[in-house]
C-alpha positions in Angstrom: 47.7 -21.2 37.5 47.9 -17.6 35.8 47.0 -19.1 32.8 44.2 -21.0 33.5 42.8 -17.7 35.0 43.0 -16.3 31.8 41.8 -19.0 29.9 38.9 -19.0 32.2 38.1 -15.1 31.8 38.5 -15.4 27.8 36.1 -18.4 27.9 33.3 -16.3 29.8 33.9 -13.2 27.4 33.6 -15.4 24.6 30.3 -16.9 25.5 28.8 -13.5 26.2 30.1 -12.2 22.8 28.5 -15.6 21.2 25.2 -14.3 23.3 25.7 -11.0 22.3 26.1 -12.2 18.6 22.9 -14.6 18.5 20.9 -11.7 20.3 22.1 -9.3 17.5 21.2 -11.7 15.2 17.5 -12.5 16.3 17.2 -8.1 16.1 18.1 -8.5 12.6 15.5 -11.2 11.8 13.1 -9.1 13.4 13.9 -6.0 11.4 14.2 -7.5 8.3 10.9 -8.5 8.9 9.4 -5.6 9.9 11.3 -3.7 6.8 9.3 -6.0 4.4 6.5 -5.4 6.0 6.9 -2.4 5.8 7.6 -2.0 2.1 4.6 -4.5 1.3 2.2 -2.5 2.9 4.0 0.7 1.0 3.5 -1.2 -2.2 -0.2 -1.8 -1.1 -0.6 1.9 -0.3 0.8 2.7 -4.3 -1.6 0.4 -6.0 -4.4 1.9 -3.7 -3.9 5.1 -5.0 -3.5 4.4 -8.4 -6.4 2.5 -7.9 -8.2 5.6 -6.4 -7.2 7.7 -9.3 -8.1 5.4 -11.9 -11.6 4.8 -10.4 -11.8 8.9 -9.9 -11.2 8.9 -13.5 -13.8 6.8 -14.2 -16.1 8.6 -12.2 -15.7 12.0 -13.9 -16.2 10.1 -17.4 -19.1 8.2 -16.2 -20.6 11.4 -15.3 -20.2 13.3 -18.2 -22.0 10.5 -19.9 -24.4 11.0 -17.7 -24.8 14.6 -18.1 -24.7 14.9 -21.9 -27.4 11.4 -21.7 -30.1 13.7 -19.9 -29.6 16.4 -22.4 -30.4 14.8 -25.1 -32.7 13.1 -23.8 -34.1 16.7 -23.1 -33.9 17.3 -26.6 -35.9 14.4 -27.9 -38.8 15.1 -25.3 -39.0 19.0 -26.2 -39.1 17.8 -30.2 -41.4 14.7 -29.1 -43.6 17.4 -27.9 -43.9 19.7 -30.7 -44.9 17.0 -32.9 -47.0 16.0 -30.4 -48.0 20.0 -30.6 -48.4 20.5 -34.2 -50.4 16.8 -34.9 
């Protein structure tokens, strides 16, 4: 009778170590998930801001351009004029 006792009290902490177990697993799923989530949105944050810089960079040309554009355009008027002036 002893025995069966036993076998009875290692059957029930075996299912609650198999519960344990599946449990434990699930938490893994879940954190393996949330770990690649993580690092996707990571990646996504890098190519943001080497997007940001890029575009930054292109910014600070574009207005360069722009600046060195209206002077000579500057210059042409101001000689436009003075033929204009001596004609």
């Amino acid at each position: 009778m002893e025995v069966f006792k036993q076998h009875c009290q290692i059957a029930e902490e075996y299912h609650e170590v198999k519960k344990e177990i599946a449990l434990l697993e699930e938490r893994k799923k879940e954190l393996i998930a949330r770990l690649e989530q993580a690092e996707e949105e990571s990646m996504d944050a890098a190519q943001l801001a080497k997007e940001y810089a890029e575009l930054t960079e292109e910014n600070r040309t574009l207005k360069l351009a722009q600046t060195q554009c209206a002077e000579q355009l500057e210059k042409l008027r101001i000689q436009y004029q003075k033929r204009q002036g001596s004609s």
